[in-house]
N, C-alpha and C positions, 0 to 999 in steps of 0.2 A: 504494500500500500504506500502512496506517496508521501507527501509532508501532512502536516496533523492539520488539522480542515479550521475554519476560522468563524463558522457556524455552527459550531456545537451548543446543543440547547442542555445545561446543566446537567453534563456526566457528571458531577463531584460523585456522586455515589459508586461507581466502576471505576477504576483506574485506570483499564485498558479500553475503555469507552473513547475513541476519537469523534466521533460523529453520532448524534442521537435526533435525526432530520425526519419531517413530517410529509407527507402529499395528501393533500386533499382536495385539487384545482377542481378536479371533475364534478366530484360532488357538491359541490357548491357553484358551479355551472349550468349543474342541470336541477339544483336545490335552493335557489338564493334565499329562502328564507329557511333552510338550514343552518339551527344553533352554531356558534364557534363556539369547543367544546374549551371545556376548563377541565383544571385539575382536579381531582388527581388522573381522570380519561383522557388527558388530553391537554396541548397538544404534542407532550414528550412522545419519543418513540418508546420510551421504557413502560411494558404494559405490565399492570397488575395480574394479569391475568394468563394462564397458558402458558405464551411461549416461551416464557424466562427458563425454562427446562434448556431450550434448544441452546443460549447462548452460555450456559454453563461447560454444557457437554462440548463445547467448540472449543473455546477459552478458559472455560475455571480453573481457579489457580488452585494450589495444592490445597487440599484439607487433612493433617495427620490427625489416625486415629476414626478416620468416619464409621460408620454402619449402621444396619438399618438394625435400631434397638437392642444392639450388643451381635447381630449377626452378619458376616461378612466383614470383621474389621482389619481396616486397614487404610491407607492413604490413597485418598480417590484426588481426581483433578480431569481437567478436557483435553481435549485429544491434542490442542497447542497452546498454552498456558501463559506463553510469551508472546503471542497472536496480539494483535490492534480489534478492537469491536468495533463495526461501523451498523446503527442501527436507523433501518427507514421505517417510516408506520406509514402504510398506507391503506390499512382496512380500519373501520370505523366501528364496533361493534355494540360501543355503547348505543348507537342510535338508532331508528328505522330503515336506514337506508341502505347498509349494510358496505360495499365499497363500488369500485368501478373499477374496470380493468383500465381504463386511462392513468389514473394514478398509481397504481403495479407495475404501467409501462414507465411512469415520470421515475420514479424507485429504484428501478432497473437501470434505467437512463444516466441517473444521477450519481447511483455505484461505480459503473463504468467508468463515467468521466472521472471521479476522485479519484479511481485506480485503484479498486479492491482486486484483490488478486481470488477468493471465494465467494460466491454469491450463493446465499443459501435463502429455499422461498419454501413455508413451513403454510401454502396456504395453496389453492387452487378456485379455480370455477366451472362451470356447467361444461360437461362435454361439446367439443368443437372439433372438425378438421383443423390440420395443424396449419393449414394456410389460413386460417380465421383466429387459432390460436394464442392469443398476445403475449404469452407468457414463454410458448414453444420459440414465436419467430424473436421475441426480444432474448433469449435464452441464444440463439443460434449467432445471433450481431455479437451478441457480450462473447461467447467463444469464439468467434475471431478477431477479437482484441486482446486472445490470451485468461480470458477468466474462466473458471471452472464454474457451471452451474448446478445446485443441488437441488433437488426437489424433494418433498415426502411424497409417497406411497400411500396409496389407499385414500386420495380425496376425491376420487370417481374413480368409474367401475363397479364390477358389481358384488355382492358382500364377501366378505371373506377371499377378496383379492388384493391383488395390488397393478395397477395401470398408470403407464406413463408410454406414451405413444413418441419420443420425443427421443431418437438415440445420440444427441448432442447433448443431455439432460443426464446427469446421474443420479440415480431415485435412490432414495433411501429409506429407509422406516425401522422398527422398535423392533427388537430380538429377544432371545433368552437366552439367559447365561449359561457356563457348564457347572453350575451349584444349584445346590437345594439346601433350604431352611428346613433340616425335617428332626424329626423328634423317633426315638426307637422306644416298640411296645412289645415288651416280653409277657405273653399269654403264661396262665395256668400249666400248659400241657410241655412248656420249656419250648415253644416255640419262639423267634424272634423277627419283628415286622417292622417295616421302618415306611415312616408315612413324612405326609409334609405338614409345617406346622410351623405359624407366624406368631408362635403366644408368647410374649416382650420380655418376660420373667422367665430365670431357667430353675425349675421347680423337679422335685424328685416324688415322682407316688409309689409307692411297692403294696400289695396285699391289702387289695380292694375288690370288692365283691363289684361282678361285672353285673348291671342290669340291661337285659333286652329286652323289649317290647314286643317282636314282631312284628304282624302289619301296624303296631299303633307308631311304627319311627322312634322320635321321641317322646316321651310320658306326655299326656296331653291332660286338660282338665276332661274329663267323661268319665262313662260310668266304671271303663276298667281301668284308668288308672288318674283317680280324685285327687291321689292325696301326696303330692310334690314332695312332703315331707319325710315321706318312706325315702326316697332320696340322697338322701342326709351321707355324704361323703362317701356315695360310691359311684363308681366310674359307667357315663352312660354310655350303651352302644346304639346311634341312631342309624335306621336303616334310608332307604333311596324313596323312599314312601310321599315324602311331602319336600317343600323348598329348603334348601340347606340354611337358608338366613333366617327365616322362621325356625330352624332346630336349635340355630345358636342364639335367638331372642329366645325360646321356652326354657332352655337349658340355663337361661343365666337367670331364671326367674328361678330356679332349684336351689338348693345349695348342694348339690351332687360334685367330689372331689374335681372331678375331671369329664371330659368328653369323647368319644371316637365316634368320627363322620366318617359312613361309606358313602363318597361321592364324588361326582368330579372339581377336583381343588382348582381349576383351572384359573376361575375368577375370583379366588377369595385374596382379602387384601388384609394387611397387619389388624384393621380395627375390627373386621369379622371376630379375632380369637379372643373374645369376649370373657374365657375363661381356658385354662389347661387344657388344651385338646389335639387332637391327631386327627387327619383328615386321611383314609384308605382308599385305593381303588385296586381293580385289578383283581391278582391272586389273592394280594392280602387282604382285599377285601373281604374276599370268598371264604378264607381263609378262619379268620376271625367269627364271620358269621355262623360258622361249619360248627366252632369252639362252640361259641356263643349256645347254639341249638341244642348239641349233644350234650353239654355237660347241664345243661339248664340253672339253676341253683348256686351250684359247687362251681362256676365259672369265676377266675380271678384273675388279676392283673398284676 
Protein backbone atom coordinates (compact mmCIF):
# COMPACT_ATOMS: atom_id res chain seq x y z
CA UNK A 1 0.00 0.00 0.00
CA UNK A 2 1.26 3.47 -0.68
CA UNK A 3 1.80 6.52 1.68
CA UNK A 4 -0.71 6.74 4.70
CA UNK A 5 -3.89 8.49 3.03
CA UNK A 6 -4.61 12.03 4.56
CA UNK A 7 -8.48 11.39 4.90
CA UNK A 8 -8.64 9.16 7.54
CA UNK A 9 -11.82 9.49 9.41
CA UNK A 10 -10.72 8.65 13.25
CA UNK A 11 -8.65 5.34 13.35
CA UNK A 12 -7.40 6.27 16.90
CA UNK A 13 -8.94 3.10 17.81
CA UNK A 14 -6.72 0.55 15.23
CA UNK A 15 -3.38 1.29 14.98
CA UNK A 16 -2.97 -0.31 11.79
CA UNK A 17 -6.05 1.59 10.50
CA UNK A 18 -4.63 3.84 7.47
CA UNK A 19 -7.93 4.71 5.86
CA UNK A 20 -11.45 4.29 7.41
CA UNK A 21 -13.54 6.11 4.14
CA UNK A 22 -17.28 6.06 3.54
CA UNK A 23 -19.52 5.92 -0.11
CA UNK A 24 -22.77 6.70 -0.14
CA UNK A 25 -23.08 9.05 -3.45
CA UNK A 26 -25.63 6.78 -4.92
CA UNK A 27 -27.97 6.44 -2.25
CA UNK A 28 -28.46 9.72 -1.65
CA UNK A 29 -28.93 10.37 -5.54
CA UNK A 30 -31.52 8.22 -5.85
CA UNK A 31 -32.79 9.03 -1.99
CA UNK A 32 -32.20 12.90 -1.33
CA UNK A 33 -34.39 12.97 1.49
CA UNK A 34 -32.20 10.01 2.97
CA UNK A 35 -31.08 10.73 6.64
CA UNK A 36 -27.15 11.48 6.88
CA UNK A 37 -26.56 8.88 9.33
CA UNK A 38 -24.75 9.66 12.77
CA UNK A 39 -22.83 7.93 15.09
CA UNK A 40 -22.27 5.41 16.38
CA UNK A 41 -23.87 3.97 12.33
CA UNK A 42 -22.30 6.05 10.69
CA UNK A 43 -20.43 7.63 8.86
CA UNK A 44 -17.14 5.72 10.09
CA UNK A 45 -16.22 2.79 8.13
CA UNK A 46 -15.70 0.91 11.57
CA UNK A 47 -19.16 -1.19 11.99
CA UNK A 48 -20.47 -2.23 15.14
CA UNK A 49 -21.68 -4.87 13.79
CA UNK A 50 -20.50 -8.39 11.73
CA UNK A 51 -17.69 -7.72 9.92
CA UNK A 52 -15.11 -6.75 12.48
CA UNK A 53 -14.41 -10.78 12.60
CA UNK A 54 -13.14 -10.36 8.81
CA UNK A 55 -10.49 -7.52 9.63
CA UNK A 56 -9.03 -9.36 12.79
CA UNK A 57 -8.51 -12.59 10.92
CA UNK A 58 -6.48 -10.33 8.03
CA UNK A 59 -4.45 -8.15 10.45
CA UNK A 60 -4.98 -8.91 14.21
CA UNK A 61 -2.03 -8.42 16.18
CA UNK A 62 -0.83 -11.08 18.43
CA UNK A 63 -3.05 -12.13 21.60
CA UNK A 64 -0.89 -14.42 24.15
CA UNK A 65 -2.77 -16.98 25.95
CA UNK A 66 -6.25 -16.76 23.89
CA UNK A 67 -9.11 -19.53 23.96
CA UNK A 68 -12.23 -20.13 23.78
CA UNK A 69 -13.08 -20.55 27.65
CA UNK A 70 -9.95 -22.30 28.73
CA UNK A 71 -10.03 -24.43 25.33
CA UNK A 72 -7.72 -24.32 22.53
CA UNK A 73 -5.10 -22.12 24.36
CA UNK A 74 -2.65 -20.48 22.95
CA UNK A 75 -1.56 -17.35 20.83
CA UNK A 76 -3.85 -16.49 18.13
CA UNK A 77 -3.24 -13.33 15.74
CA UNK A 78 -4.22 -12.77 11.52
CA UNK A 79 -2.85 -14.05 8.82
CA UNK A 80 -0.44 -10.58 8.40
CA UNK A 81 -0.23 -8.75 11.62
CA UNK A 82 2.04 -6.11 10.34
CA UNK A 83 -0.47 -5.47 7.22
CA UNK A 84 -2.00 -1.54 7.00
CA UNK A 85 -6.09 -1.76 7.25
CA UNK A 86 -7.75 0.35 4.65
CA UNK A 87 -11.58 0.39 5.50
CA UNK A 88 -14.43 1.40 2.93
CA UNK A 89 -18.25 1.36 4.18
CA UNK A 90 -20.34 1.25 1.49
CA UNK A 91 -23.51 -0.78 2.45
CA UNK A 92 -25.90 1.14 4.70
CA UNK A 93 -27.76 -1.38 6.96
CA UNK A 94 -28.94 0.66 9.44
CA UNK A 95 -31.49 2.17 7.07
CA UNK A 96 -34.31 1.10 4.47
CA UNK A 97 -32.46 1.32 1.62
CA UNK A 98 -30.11 -1.07 2.11
CA UNK A 99 -26.96 -0.16 -0.44
CA UNK A 100 -26.34 0.37 -4.33
CA UNK A 101 -23.91 -1.20 -6.37
CA UNK A 102 -22.64 2.37 -7.56
CA UNK A 103 -21.04 2.97 -4.37
CA UNK A 104 -19.30 -0.92 -4.11
CA UNK A 105 -18.09 0.22 -7.48
CA UNK A 106 -16.91 4.03 -5.97
CA UNK A 107 -15.08 1.57 -2.92
CA UNK A 108 -13.55 -0.48 -5.33
CA UNK A 109 -12.43 2.42 -7.22
CA UNK A 110 -11.01 4.22 -4.56
CA UNK A 111 -8.88 1.19 -3.12
CA UNK A 112 -7.32 0.96 -6.23
CA UNK A 113 -6.21 4.28 -6.69
CA UNK A 114 -4.63 4.47 -2.90
CA UNK A 115 -2.82 1.22 -3.96
CA UNK A 116 -4.16 -1.44 -1.80
CA UNK A 117 -2.22 -4.28 -2.60
CA UNK A 118 -5.62 -6.84 -1.17
CA UNK A 119 -9.19 -6.18 -1.68
CA UNK A 120 -11.40 -8.07 0.33
CA UNK A 121 -15.47 -7.77 -0.30
CA UNK A 122 -17.30 -9.78 2.61
CA UNK A 123 -20.72 -8.70 0.82
CA UNK A 124 -22.44 -9.48 -2.57
CA UNK A 125 -25.94 -8.84 -4.41
CA UNK A 126 -28.62 -10.45 -6.55
CA UNK A 127 -27.50 -12.83 -9.11
CA UNK A 128 -26.28 -11.33 -12.57
CA UNK A 129 -24.35 -12.38 -15.66
CA UNK A 130 -20.82 -11.20 -15.08
CA UNK A 131 -21.15 -8.74 -17.94
CA UNK A 132 -23.82 -6.83 -15.66
CA UNK A 133 -21.97 -7.93 -12.62
CA UNK A 134 -20.32 -4.68 -10.88
CA UNK A 135 -18.52 -6.26 -8.54
CA UNK A 136 -17.04 -9.30 -11.04
CA UNK A 137 -16.13 -6.55 -13.82
CA UNK A 138 -14.80 -3.88 -11.17
CA UNK A 139 -12.81 -7.12 -9.58
CA UNK A 140 -11.21 -7.88 -13.15
CA UNK A 141 -9.87 -3.79 -13.76
CA UNK A 142 -8.54 -3.98 -9.99
CA UNK A 143 -6.59 -7.21 -11.07
CA UNK A 144 -4.90 -5.75 -13.72
CA UNK A 145 -3.59 -3.16 -11.62
CA UNK A 146 -1.96 -5.83 -9.68
CA UNK A 147 -4.59 -6.23 -6.74
CA UNK A 148 -5.73 -9.40 -5.51
CA UNK A 149 -9.54 -9.66 -5.19
CA UNK A 150 -11.31 -11.75 -2.32
CA UNK A 151 -14.75 -12.54 -2.18
CA UNK A 152 -16.87 -14.68 0.53
CA UNK A 153 -18.61 -17.61 -0.45
CA UNK A 154 -22.16 -18.47 -0.03
CA UNK A 155 -23.87 -14.89 -0.79
CA UNK A 156 -25.85 -16.41 -3.68
CA UNK A 157 -26.41 -19.69 -4.82
CA UNK A 158 -28.21 -22.13 -3.78
CA UNK A 159 -28.20 -23.50 0.04
CA UNK A 160 -25.70 -25.39 1.36
CA UNK A 161 -23.30 -24.16 -1.55
CA UNK A 162 -20.80 -21.85 -2.33
CA UNK A 163 -20.85 -19.62 -5.90
CA UNK A 164 -18.68 -17.29 -7.22
CA UNK A 165 -18.83 -17.39 -11.17
CA UNK A 166 -15.89 -14.99 -11.39
CA UNK A 167 -12.28 -16.82 -11.86
CA UNK A 168 -10.40 -13.45 -11.57
CA UNK A 169 -12.02 -13.60 -7.99
CA UNK A 170 -10.72 -15.72 -5.02
CA UNK A 171 -13.66 -16.88 -2.85
CA UNK A 172 -13.20 -17.75 0.38
CA UNK A 173 -15.41 -18.63 3.37
CA UNK A 174 -15.55 -20.34 7.02
CA UNK A 175 -13.94 -23.90 7.64
CA UNK A 176 -13.24 -26.40 10.41
CA UNK A 177 -10.54 -26.90 12.29
CA UNK A 178 -8.48 -30.28 13.00
CA UNK A 179 -9.74 -30.12 16.91
CA UNK A 180 -12.50 -30.83 18.83
CA UNK A 181 -13.71 -29.50 22.32
CA UNK A 182 -14.88 -32.85 23.40
CA UNK A 183 -15.38 -34.32 26.94
CA UNK A 184 -14.72 -38.45 27.42
CA UNK A 185 -17.63 -40.68 29.18
CA UNK A 186 -16.78 -43.86 30.71
CA UNK A 187 -20.02 -46.18 30.87
CA UNK A 188 -20.81 -48.72 33.61
CA UNK A 189 -19.90 -51.68 31.54
CA UNK A 190 -15.99 -50.15 31.23
CA UNK A 191 -16.75 -48.83 28.12
CA UNK A 192 -15.02 -45.45 26.99
CA UNK A 193 -16.91 -42.69 24.44
CA UNK A 194 -15.72 -39.45 23.70
CA UNK A 195 -18.30 -36.90 22.42
CA UNK A 196 -18.05 -33.14 21.98
CA UNK A 197 -18.72 -30.64 24.50
CA UNK A 198 -18.42 -26.79 24.97
CA UNK A 199 -19.21 -26.78 28.83
CA UNK A 200 -16.62 -23.53 30.05
CA UNK A 201 -15.83 -25.38 33.42
CA UNK A 202 -13.74 -28.53 33.59
CA UNK A 203 -15.77 -30.41 36.02
CA UNK A 204 -15.14 -34.37 37.03
CA UNK A 205 -18.44 -36.63 37.61
CA UNK A 206 -17.73 -40.41 38.48
CA UNK A 207 -20.62 -43.00 39.84
CA UNK A 208 -23.91 -41.42 38.95
CA UNK A 209 -26.83 -43.31 38.26
CA UNK A 210 -27.78 -42.94 34.42
CA UNK A 211 -31.44 -42.00 33.97
CA UNK A 212 -33.24 -42.76 30.46
CA UNK A 213 -36.44 -41.94 29.59
CA UNK A 214 -37.02 -43.58 26.34
CA UNK A 215 -39.41 -42.16 23.82
CA UNK A 216 -40.05 -39.34 26.68
CA UNK A 217 -36.09 -37.70 25.45
CA UNK A 218 -35.61 -35.75 28.21
CA UNK A 219 -37.92 -35.98 31.62
CA UNK A 220 -40.79 -33.72 30.79
CA UNK A 221 -43.44 -32.29 33.06
CA UNK A 222 -46.44 -35.26 32.23
CA UNK A 223 -47.82 -37.90 33.76
CA UNK A 224 -44.71 -40.35 33.45
CA UNK A 225 -42.38 -38.26 34.45
CA UNK A 226 -43.89 -35.04 37.08
CA UNK A 227 -41.48 -34.89 39.26
CA UNK A 228 -37.99 -33.18 38.10
CA UNK A 229 -36.96 -33.71 41.54
CA UNK A 230 -36.22 -37.53 41.23
CA UNK A 231 -33.48 -35.93 39.32
CA UNK A 232 -31.54 -34.75 41.82
CA UNK A 233 -27.70 -35.38 40.72
CA UNK A 234 -27.97 -37.98 38.40
CA UNK A 235 -26.74 -37.85 34.97
CA UNK A 236 -29.41 -37.53 32.09
CA UNK A 237 -29.51 -39.47 28.88
CA UNK A 238 -31.78 -37.49 26.28
CA UNK A 239 -32.68 -39.29 23.21
CA UNK A 240 -33.35 -37.67 19.21
CA UNK A 241 -37.15 -37.55 20.29
CA UNK A 242 -37.66 -33.80 20.48
CA UNK A 243 -35.35 -30.28 19.62
CA UNK A 244 -31.81 -30.51 21.22
CA UNK A 245 -32.24 -26.76 22.64
CA UNK A 246 -35.42 -27.50 24.34
CA UNK A 247 -33.51 -30.62 26.14
CA UNK A 248 -30.85 -28.32 27.34
CA UNK A 249 -33.71 -25.52 28.42
CA UNK A 250 -35.64 -28.72 30.48
CA UNK A 251 -32.54 -30.06 31.78
CA UNK A 252 -31.28 -26.80 33.34
CA UNK A 253 -34.62 -26.47 34.82
CA UNK A 254 -33.48 -30.12 36.83
CA UNK A 255 -30.91 -30.12 39.09
CA UNK A 256 -29.62 -33.47 37.42
CA UNK A 257 -25.54 -33.71 37.94
CA UNK A 258 -24.86 -33.61 34.20
CA UNK A 259 -26.33 -34.36 30.78
CA UNK A 260 -25.60 -36.69 27.55
CA UNK A 261 -27.25 -35.52 24.13
CA UNK A 262 -27.67 -38.15 21.34
CA UNK A 263 -27.76 -35.68 18.56
CA UNK A 264 -26.28 -33.98 15.92
CA UNK A 265 -23.77 -31.25 17.63
CA UNK A 266 -23.26 -29.68 14.54
CA UNK A 267 -24.90 -26.22 15.44
CA UNK A 268 -24.46 -26.05 19.05
CA UNK A 269 -22.42 -23.12 20.36
CA UNK A 270 -20.57 -22.46 23.96
CA UNK A 271 -23.98 -20.85 25.46
CA UNK A 272 -26.03 -24.13 24.45
CA UNK A 273 -23.99 -26.05 27.41
CA UNK A 274 -26.05 -24.77 29.95
CA UNK A 275 -24.95 -27.32 32.27
CA UNK A 276 -22.20 -30.44 32.28
CA UNK A 277 -22.81 -32.35 29.28
CA UNK A 278 -21.78 -34.51 26.20
CA UNK A 279 -23.26 -34.35 23.11
CA UNK A 280 -23.10 -38.31 21.13
CA UNK A 281 -23.68 -39.36 17.71
CA UNK A 282 -22.89 -42.05 15.64
CA UNK A 283 -21.61 -45.43 17.33
CA UNK A 284 -21.41 -43.82 20.58
CA UNK A 285 -24.58 -42.94 20.34
CA UNK A 286 -25.88 -46.38 19.74
CA UNK A 287 -23.78 -47.33 21.98
CA UNK A 288 -24.74 -45.67 25.11
CA UNK A 289 -28.39 -46.06 24.37
CA UNK A 290 -27.76 -50.01 23.84
CA UNK A 291 -26.16 -49.48 27.88
CA UNK A 292 -28.69 -47.33 28.67
CA UNK A 293 -31.65 -50.05 27.75
CA UNK A 294 -30.11 -53.27 28.84
CA UNK A 295 -28.81 -52.40 32.18
CA UNK A 296 -32.06 -50.29 32.85
CA UNK A 297 -31.66 -49.28 36.78
CA UNK A 298 -28.18 -50.49 37.47
CA UNK A 299 -26.98 -48.11 34.50
CA UNK A 300 -23.99 -45.67 35.73
CA UNK A 301 -21.42 -43.34 34.64
Amino acid sequence: MGSILKVCLDPSKFSNIRAALHQRQALHHTHPALPRPQPPLGPLARLLLRLGHTSSTATGAAVARASHFGYAEGTAHGIAPRAHLAMYKVLWEADDYGGAMSDVLAGMDRAVSDGVDVMSLSLGFDHSPLYGDVIAVAALSAVEWGVVVVCAAGYDGSRNSTYNGAPWIVTVGAGTVDRSTSAVLRLGDGAVLEGLSYYPVSVYIADKPLYYGGGLACPRRNARANRWTALTWLVVLCDEYIDIFEQFDELNRTSAAAGIFLSDPMFLDLEDYTIPSVVLHGVEAKHVRAYAMRTARNATV
